[in-house]
Phi, psi and omega in degrees: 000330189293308179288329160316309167336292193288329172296305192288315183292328179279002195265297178320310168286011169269319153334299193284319177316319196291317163278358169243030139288304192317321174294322039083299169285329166321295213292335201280333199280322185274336165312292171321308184269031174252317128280343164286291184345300244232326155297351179277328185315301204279333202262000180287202160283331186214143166272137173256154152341281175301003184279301209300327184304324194281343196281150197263324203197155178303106196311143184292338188209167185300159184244035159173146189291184165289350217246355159310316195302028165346312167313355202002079164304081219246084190265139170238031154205166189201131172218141174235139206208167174264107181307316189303319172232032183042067137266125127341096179273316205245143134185161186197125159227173203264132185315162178263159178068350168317165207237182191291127185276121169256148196217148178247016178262111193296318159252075181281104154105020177223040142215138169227157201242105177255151169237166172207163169275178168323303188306335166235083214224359188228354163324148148246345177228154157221140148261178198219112169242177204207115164278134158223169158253179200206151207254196188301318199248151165316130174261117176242174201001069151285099170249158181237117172256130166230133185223138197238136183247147178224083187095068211000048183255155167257159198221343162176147191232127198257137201221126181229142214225094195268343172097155174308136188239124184288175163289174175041009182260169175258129184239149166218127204234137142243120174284128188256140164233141165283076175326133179257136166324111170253150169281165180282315144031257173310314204271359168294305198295320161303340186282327188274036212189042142323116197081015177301274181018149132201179193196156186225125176253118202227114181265147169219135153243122197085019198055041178238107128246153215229049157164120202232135192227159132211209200188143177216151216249123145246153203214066176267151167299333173284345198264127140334156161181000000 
C-alpha cells in the first residue's frame, strides 16, 4: 500500500509540474505577442481606434511620441465625483497662469499615480469631468477610448466621443463611467496588489492617435475619498 501511495503522489506532482510548464508557457507566448503587437503599432504611421481595442493587456511603453498632440490639447483640470451622491472623490487642476516646467523627460505629465480608498472600488458611477484647451487648429472627431487592467486581465474598457472642438477654446466635458460589478475576491486581491490596477488612456483625432496618457491604481484604507 506504502508503494501504491507513493506512486500516486509522484504522478500527481508530475502533473502539476507538467501544468505549470504550460502555464508558464501560455503566459510567456502570450506576453510575445503582445509585444510584437505593440512594435507593429509604434512602427506604423499612425494608431487608429481599432488597433487599441485589439489590445489585450497594458501596454509597456507609449504608442505615440508627444510630439504627436500637433493640436496642442491641453487638459488643466480633472474631477471625479460619485454620481449617486455627488460627493468629490478627486480634483487637480493646473494653476492659472503658471508657467511651464521644462522637463528632460520626454514623456513628462502623461502618467499619474491614484490612490483611492477601498470603498471605491463598490462605487457604480463616477463622473469624470476634464477642462482642456485647443491650439491654434479645429479638433474634429475627438475620442478617448480608456482600458483599464488589473494583473493584465482587462476589466472594462470605456469609449468616449467629445466631438468637434473649435480653435483656441476652452472645453468642459463630463464623462458618466459605469462601473463593472467585482467580486469581493477580486477586490480583496486588488487592495493586497497595489498599483496592479493600470490603465492606458489613448485621444484620436481623425481617428489618429495623437496622445496616450497612463495611470496605476491603490486602493489603501488610509487615502481619503
Amino acid at each position: 500500500q506504502s508503494s501504491g501511495s507513493s506512486g500516486i503522489n509522484a504522478e500527481y506532482g508530475s502533473t502539476e509540474k507538467k501544468r505549470g510548464g504550460f502555464l508558464a508557457r501560455k503566459a510567456k507566448k502570450t506576453e510575445e505577442h503582445s509585444s510584437e503587437m505593440e512594435g507593429r503599432l509604434r512602427s506604423k504611421e499612425y494608431v487608429t481606434a481599432e488597433d487599441v481595442l485589439k489590445l489585450n493587456r497594458i501596454t509597456s511603453d507609449y504608442l505615440c511620441a508627444i510630439t504627436a498632440n500637433t493640436h496642442k490639447i491641453d487638459f488643466n483640470k480633472f474631477k471625479i465625483r460619485d454620481v449617486e451622491s455627488g460627493v468629490v472623490l478627486f480634483e487637480i487642476a493646473k494653476p492659472a497662469g503658471a508657467p511651464e516646467i521644462f522637463s528632460t523627460d520626454p514623456n513628462a505629465g502623461r502618467y499619474v499615480r491614484y490612490e483611492f480608498p477601498p470603498e471605491f472600488l463598490k462605487l457604480k458611477q463616477i463622473g469624470a469631468t476634464v477642462e482642456f484647451t485647443i491650439g491654434d487648429k479645429p479638433v474634429n472627431n475627438f475620442r478617448m477610448i480608456e482600458r483599464h487592467y488589473f494583473k493584465d486581465q482587462i476589466i472594462k474598457s470605456f469609449d468616449f466621443d467629445f466631438g468637434f472642438c473649435m480653435p483656441n477654446s476652452s472645453n468642459t466635458c463630463e464623462h458618466i463611467y459605469d462601473l463593472p460589478s467585482l467580486s469581493p475576491e477580486l477586490i480583496k486581491d486588488m487592495v493586497d496588489n497595489p498599483f496592479m490596477t493600470k490603465s492606458d488612456s489613448f485621444y484620436f483625432v481623425d481617428d489618429r492617435l495623437v496622445m496616450h496618457n497612463k495611470a496605476d491604481y491603490a486602493y489603501k484604507y488610509n487615502a481619503s475619498m
